[in-house]
C-alpha positions as CSV (number, residue, x, y, z in Angstrom):
1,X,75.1,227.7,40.1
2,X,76.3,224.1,40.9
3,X,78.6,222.4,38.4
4,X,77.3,219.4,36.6
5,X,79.0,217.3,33.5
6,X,75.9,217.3,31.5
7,X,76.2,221.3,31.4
8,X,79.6,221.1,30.3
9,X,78.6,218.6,27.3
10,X,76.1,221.7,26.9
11,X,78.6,224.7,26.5
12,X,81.0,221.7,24.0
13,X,77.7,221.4,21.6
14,X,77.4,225.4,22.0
15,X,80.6,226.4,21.5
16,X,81.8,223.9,18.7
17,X,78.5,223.7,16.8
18,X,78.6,227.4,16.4
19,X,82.4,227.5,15.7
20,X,81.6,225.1,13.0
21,X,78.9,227.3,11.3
22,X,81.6,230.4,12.0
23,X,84.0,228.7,10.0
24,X,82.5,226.7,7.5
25,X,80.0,229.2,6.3
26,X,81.3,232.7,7.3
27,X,84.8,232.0,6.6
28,X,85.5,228.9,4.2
29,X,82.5,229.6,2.5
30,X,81.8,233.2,2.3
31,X,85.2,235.0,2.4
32,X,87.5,232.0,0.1
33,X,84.9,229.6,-1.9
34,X,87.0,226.7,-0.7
35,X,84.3,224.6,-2.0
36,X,80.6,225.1,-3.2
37,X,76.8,223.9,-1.3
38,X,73.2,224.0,-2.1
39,X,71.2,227.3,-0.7
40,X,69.7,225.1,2.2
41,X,72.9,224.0,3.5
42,X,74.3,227.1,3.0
43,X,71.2,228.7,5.4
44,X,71.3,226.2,7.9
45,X,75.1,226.7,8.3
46,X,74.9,230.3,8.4
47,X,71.8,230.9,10.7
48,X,74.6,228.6,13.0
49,X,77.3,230.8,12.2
50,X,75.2,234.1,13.2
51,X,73.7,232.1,16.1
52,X,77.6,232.7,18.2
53,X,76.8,236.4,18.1
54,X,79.6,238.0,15.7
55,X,77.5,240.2,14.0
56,X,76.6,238.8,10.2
57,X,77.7,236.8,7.5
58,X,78.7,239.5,5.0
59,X,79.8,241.3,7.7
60,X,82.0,239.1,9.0
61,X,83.5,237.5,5.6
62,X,83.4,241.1,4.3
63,X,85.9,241.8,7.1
64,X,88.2,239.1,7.0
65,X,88.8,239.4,3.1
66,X,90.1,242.8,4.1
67,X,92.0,240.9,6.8
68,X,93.6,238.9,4.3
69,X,94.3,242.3,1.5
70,X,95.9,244.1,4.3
71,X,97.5,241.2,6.9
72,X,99.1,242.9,9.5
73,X,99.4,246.5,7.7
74,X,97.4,249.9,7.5
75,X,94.1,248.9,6.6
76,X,93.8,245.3,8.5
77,X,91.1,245.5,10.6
78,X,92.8,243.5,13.4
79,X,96.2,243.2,13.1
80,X,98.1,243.6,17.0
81,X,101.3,244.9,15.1
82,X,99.2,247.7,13.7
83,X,96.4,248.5,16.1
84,X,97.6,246.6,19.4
85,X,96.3,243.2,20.8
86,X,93.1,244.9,22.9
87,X,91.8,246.7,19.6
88,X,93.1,243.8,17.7
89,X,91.5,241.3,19.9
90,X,88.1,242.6,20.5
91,X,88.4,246.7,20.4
92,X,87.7,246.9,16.9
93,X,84.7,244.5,16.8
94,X,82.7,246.7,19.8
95,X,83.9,249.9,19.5
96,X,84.7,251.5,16.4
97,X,82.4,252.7,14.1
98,X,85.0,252.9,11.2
99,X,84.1,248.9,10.6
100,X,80.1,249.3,10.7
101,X,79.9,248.7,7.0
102,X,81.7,246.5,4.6
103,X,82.3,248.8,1.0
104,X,79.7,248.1,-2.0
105,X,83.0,246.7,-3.8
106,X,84.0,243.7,-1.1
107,X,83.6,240.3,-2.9
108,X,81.8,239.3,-0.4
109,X,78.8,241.7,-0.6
110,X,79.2,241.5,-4.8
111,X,78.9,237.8,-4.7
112,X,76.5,237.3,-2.2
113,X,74.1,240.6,-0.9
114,X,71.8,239.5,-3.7
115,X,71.1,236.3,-1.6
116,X,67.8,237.4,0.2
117,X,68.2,235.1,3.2
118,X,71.8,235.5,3.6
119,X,70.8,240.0,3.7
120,X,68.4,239.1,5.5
121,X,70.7,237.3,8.5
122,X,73.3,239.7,8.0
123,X,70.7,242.7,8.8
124,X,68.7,241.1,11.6
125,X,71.8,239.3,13.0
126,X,70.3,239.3,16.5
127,X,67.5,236.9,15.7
128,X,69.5,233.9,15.5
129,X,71.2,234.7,19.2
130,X,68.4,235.7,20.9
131,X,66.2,232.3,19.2
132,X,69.0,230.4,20.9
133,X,69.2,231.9,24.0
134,X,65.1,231.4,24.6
135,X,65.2,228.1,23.6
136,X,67.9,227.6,26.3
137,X,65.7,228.9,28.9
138,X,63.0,227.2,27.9
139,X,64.0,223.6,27.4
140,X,66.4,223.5,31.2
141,X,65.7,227.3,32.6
142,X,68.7,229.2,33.8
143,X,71.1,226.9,34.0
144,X,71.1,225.8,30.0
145,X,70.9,229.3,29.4
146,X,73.9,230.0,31.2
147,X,75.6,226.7,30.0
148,X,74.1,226.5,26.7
149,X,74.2,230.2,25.6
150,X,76.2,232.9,27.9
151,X,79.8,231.1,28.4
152,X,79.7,229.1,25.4
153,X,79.5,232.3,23.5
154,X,82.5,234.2,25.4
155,X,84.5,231.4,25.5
156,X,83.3,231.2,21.4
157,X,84.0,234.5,20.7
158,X,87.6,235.2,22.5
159,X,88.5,232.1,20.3
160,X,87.3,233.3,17.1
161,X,89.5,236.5,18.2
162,X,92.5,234.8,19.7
163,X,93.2,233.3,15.8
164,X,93.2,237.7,15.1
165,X,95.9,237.9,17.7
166,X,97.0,235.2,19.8
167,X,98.4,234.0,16.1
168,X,99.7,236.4,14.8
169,X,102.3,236.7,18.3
170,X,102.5,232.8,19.2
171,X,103.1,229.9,17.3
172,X,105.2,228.1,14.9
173,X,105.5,229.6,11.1
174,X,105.8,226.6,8.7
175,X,105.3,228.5,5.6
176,X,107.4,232.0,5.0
177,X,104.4,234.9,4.0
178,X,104.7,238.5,3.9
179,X,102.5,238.8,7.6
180,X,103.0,237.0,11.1
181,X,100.7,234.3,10.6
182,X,101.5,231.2,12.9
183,X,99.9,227.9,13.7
184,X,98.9,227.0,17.1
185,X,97.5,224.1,18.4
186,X,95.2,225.3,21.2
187,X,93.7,227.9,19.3
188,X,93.1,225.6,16.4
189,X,91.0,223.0,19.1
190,X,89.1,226.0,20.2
191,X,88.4,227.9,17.0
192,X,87.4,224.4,15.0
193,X,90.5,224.3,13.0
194,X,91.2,227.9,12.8
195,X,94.4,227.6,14.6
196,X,96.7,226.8,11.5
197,X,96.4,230.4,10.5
198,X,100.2,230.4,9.3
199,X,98.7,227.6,7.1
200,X,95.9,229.5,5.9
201,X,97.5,232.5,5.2
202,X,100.0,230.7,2.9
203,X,97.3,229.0,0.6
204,X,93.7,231.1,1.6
205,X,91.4,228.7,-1.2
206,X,91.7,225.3,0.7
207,X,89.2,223.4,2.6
208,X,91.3,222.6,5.5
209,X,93.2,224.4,7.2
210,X,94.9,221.5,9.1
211,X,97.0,220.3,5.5
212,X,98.2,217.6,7.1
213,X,96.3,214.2,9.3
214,X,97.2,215.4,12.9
215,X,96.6,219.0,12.5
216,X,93.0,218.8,14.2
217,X,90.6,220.6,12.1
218,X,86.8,219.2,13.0
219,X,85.5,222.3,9.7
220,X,87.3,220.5,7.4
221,X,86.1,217.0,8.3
222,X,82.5,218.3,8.3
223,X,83.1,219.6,4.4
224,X,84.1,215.9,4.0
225,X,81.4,214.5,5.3
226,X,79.2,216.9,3.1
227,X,81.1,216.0,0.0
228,X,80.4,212.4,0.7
229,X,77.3,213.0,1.0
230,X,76.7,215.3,-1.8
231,X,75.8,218.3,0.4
232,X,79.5,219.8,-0.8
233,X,81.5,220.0,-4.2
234,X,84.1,221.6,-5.5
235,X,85.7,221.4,-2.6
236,X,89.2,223.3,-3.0
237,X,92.6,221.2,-2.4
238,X,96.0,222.2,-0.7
239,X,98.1,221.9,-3.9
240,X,101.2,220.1,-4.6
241,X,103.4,222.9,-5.3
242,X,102.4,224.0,-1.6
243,X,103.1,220.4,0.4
244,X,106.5,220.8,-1.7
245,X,107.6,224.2,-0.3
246,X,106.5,222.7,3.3
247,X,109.2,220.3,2.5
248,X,111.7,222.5,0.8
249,X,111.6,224.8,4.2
250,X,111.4,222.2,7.2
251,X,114.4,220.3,5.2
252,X,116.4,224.5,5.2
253,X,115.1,224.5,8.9
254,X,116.8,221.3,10.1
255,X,120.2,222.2,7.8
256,X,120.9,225.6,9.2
257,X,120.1,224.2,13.1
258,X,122.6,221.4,12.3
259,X,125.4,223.5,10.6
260,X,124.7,226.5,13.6
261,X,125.1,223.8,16.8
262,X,128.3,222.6,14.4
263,X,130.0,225.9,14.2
264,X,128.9,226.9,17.8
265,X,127.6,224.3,19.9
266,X,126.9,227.7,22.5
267,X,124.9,229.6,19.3
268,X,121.8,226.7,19.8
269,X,119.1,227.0,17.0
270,X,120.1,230.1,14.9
271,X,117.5,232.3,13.1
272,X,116.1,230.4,10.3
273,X,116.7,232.2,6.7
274,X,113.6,232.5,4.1
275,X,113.0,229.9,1.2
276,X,114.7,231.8,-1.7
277,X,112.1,233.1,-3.7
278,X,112.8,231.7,-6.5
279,X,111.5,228.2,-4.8
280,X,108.3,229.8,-3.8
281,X,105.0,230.1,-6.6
282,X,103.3,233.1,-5.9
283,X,99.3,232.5,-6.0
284,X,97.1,232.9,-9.0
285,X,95.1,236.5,-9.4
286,X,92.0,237.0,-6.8
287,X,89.3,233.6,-8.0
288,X,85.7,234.3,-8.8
289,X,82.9,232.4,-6.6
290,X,81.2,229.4,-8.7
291,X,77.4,229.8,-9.0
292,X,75.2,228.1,-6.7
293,X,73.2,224.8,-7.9
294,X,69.7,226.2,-6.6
């Protein structure tokens, strides 16, 4: 099939569009009630999110609030320390029956399986795809549906996966937690701001996942745009206390690199110790979601 750019602007609105309802709904939403929206929002941006072909929205945020209770131990679905990076990676999502359900007790299904169009995506969760891929065809025949459905969903779902292992291996760890949880810039373009997982995993209730101006992170200026707009409230902010322990270990970084090259110029950049614990402020007990406005 010849290459042509409007195809490739095709597979961006695919890919990003669907990463954006992935992320904003299934993840921000769903799994950490970074911030609140109205029931129509909240469909559109889910049918989206169910539309890149990862299965269903309680599913899905079911999943990665185990993610989180277990990070890179027995019980985390899709840690590459535990499991390995092909089960990590995609194994566990298309072969293993063990994570066909998500238990009666996740927050996720006790905050939001009474929802009857949110159950109702998460059971049917192949409408959504399939809707997409026949509207492909029809409106530009095989190749939108190649461009505007088939890569943009592998290339969607290897990044949405690549955050599940790629960072947890690669990356640069700003914040000291108890996984390996790194931020990555290439994943973070690909996975719409998912990327700054060492981020995440430090402080799970914010918005953004970028915390600062230059970490791109297109989710979190879509929230903003719906706050602005009234669409969003209660949208969840990186605390102080966590911009100051950013601060407090860069500033440990840079002081044990200079005093290592100054012992032993032949040492270069020695391990870096962890923030003393006594610097750190351990986060608040698991939060409750805040009820819908209609």
């Amino acid at each position: 099939m010849p290459f042509a750019w409007p195809l490739l602007a095709l597979w961006a609105v695919s890919h990003f569009v669907r990463a954006i309802g992935l992320t904003l709904a299934f993840h921000r939403y769903f799994a950490h009630r970074a911030f609140q929206m109205n029931r129509g929002a909240r469909f559109v941006w889910a049918f989206l999110g169910t539309a890149a072909m990862q299965k269903g929205p309680l599913w899905w945020a079911g999943h990665h609030v185990n993610h989180h209770t277990y990070a890179d131990r027995d019980g985390d679905p899709h840690s590459p320390a535990v499991s390995g990076v092909y089960y990590a990676h995609i194994g566990w999502f298309l072969n293993d029956a063990r994570y066909d359900r998500i238990e009666a007790t996740n927050p996720v299904i006790r905050d939001f399986a009474t929802a009857p169009e949110i159950a109702w995506l998460d059971r049917w969760y192949v409408v959504p795809p399939l809707l997409l891929a026949l509207a492909m065809y029809l409106l530009g025949g095989l190749p939108w549906l190649v461009w505007g459905f088939c890569v943009p969903t592998v290339t969607l779902a290897h990044a949405t996966f690549a955050i599940n292992t790629v960072n947890h291996m690669f990356g640069s760890r700003r914040f000291v937690t108890p996984d390996d949880s790194r931020n990555n810039a290439v994943t973070a373009f690909f996975a719409a701001g998912e990327g700054w997982h060492n981020n995440h995993h430090r402080y799970q209730r914010a918005a953004r996942n970028g915390f600062y101006w230059w970490e791109f992170d297109p989710t979190w200026y879509v929230i903003r745009a719906m706050e602005a707009i009234g669409l969003a409230w209660d949208v969840q902010p990186v605390p102080a206390r966590i911009y100051a322990e950013a601060r407090l270990q860069s500033r440990a970084e840079t002081r044990r690199a200079i005093i290592g090259r100054a012992r032993n110029p032949r040492l270069g950049h020695r391990p870096v110790e962890p923030v003393p614990e006594h610097h750190r402020v351990r986060e608040t007990a698991r939060h409750r979601a805040v009820p819908d406005r209609g």
